[in-house]
C-alpha positions, -999 to 999 in steps of 0.1 A, spaced: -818 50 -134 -816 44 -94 -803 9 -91 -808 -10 -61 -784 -35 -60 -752 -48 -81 -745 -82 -99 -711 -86 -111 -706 -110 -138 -670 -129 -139 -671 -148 -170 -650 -158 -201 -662 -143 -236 -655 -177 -252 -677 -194 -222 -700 -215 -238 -724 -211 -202 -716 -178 -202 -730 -170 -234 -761 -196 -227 -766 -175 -194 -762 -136 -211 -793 -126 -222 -809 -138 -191 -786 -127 -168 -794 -93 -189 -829 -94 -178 -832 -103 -145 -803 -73 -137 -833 -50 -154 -860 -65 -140 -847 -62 -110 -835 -25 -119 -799 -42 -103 -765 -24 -118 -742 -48 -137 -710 -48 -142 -696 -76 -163 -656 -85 -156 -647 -108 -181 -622 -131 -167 -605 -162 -177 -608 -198 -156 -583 -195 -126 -560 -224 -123 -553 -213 -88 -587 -214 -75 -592 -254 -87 -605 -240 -122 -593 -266 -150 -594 -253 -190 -622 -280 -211 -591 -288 -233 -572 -301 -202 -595 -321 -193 -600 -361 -199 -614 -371 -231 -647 -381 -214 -654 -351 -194 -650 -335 -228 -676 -354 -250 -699 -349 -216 -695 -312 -222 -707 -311 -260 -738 -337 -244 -744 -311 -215 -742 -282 -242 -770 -301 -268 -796 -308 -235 -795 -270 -224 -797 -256 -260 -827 -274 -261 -834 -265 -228 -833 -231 -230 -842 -226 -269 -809 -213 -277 -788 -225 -305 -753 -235 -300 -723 -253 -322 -714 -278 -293 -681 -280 -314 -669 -248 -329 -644 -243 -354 -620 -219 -332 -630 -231 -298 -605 -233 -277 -597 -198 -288 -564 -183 -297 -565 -156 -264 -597 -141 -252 -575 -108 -237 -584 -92 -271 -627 -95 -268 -621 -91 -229 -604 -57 -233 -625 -46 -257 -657 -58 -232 -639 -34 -205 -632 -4 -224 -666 -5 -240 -680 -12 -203 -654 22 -187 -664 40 -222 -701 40 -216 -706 17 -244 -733 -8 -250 -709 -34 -238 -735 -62 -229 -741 -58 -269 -709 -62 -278 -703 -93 -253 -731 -109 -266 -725 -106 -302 -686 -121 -292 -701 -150 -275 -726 -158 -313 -697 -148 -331 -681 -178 -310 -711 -203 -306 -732 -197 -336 -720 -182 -364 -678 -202 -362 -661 -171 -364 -630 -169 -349 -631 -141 -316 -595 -138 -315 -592 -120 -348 -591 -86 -351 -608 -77 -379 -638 -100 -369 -637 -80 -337 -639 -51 -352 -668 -55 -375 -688 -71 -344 -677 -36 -324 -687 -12 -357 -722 -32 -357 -729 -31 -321 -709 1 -306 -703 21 -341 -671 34 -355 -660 39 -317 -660 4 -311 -635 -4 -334 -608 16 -321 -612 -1 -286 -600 -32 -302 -561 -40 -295 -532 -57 -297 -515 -62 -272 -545 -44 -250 -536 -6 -237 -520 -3 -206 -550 10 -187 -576 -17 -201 -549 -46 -190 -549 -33 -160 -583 -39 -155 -579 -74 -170 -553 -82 -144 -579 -67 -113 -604 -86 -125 -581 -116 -127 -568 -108 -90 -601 -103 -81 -613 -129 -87 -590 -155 -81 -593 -134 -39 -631 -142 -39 -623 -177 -49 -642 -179 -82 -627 -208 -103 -653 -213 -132 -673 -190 -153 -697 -177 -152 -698 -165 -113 -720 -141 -105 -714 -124 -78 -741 -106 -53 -741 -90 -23 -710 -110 -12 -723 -145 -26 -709 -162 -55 -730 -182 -79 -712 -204 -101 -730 -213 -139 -761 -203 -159 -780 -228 -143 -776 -204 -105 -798 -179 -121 -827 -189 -103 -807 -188 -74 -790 -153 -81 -823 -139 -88 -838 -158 -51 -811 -138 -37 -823 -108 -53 -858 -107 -45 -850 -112 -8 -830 -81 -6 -857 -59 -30 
């Protein structure tokens, strides 16, 4: 395929919007026959971003209210409170998302079935076996071998540019989308994103 344009995704596999915009953001990067590369990332600290569990008690039961209104919203089903949320590490799915992604892997597959593991189904995204059956099911026996601990030195270096990357653009949250030089922060930009899109096609 000729793509036009490309979206970068910056977003955290355990990201509750980031899993809520995935599928979507899927779409729209075919429909609009746009190359996507997705860097998973964690929140930066440095850029203003602040971890849910860090934050005040309130901000926290706003989140589970904010997650119920757009799984409605949207018609997609979410635990607002899952069992092993916040997660151990993330680096283990992350890596796995970038080698599948440098591999030529279905890696949106994989990311996806990550984030339900997470959000759906209470499995916990920072084991290794569950990562592995989600890899076998979506990528084959290939997937499995991509999943490590600590992550190979060439995938965590990835991790770390995307990192550094992101933290130069000044993304904080995620997901950020990032197009043509624009960031757009959250699910709810895709409308934007895809604005932004059309303009250029």
């Amino acid at each position: 395929m000729t793509y036009t344009e490309t979206i970068q995704a910056f977003y955290g596999p355990s990201s509750p919007w980031a899993y809520m915009g995935a599928q979507r953001l899927y779409d729209l990067a075919d429909r609009s026959q746009c190359k996507l590369i997705l860097r998973p990332i964690r929140v930066i600290k440095q850029n203003g971003g602040i971890p849910l569990r860090t934050r005040p008690q309130p901000r926290q039961d706003y989140h589970a209210v904010e997650l119920q209104r757009w799984s409605h919203h949207l018609g997609i089903p979410v635990n607002a409170r899952p069992k092993y949320y916040p997660c151990r590490t993330i680096e283990i799915a992350a890596g796995a998302i970038i080698a599948a992604q440098r591999d030529g892997l279905d890696a949106r597959a994989f990311s996806l079935a990550v984030q339900r593991a997470l959000w759906i189904d209470d499995l916990d995204i920072a084991n290794l076996n569950t990562l592995r059956a989600l890899a076998k099911k979506t990528l084959g026996e290939a997937g499995t071998a991509l999943i490590a601990e600590p992550l190979n030195k060439d995938i965590k270096a990835l991790w770390e540019e995307n990192l550094a990357t992101a933290e130069r653009i000044g993304i904080f949250g995620t997901p950020t989308y990032v197009y043509a030089g624009e960031l757009f922060w959250g699910q709810d930009r895709l409308g934007f994103l895809e604005r932004a899109i059309n303009k250029n096609l």
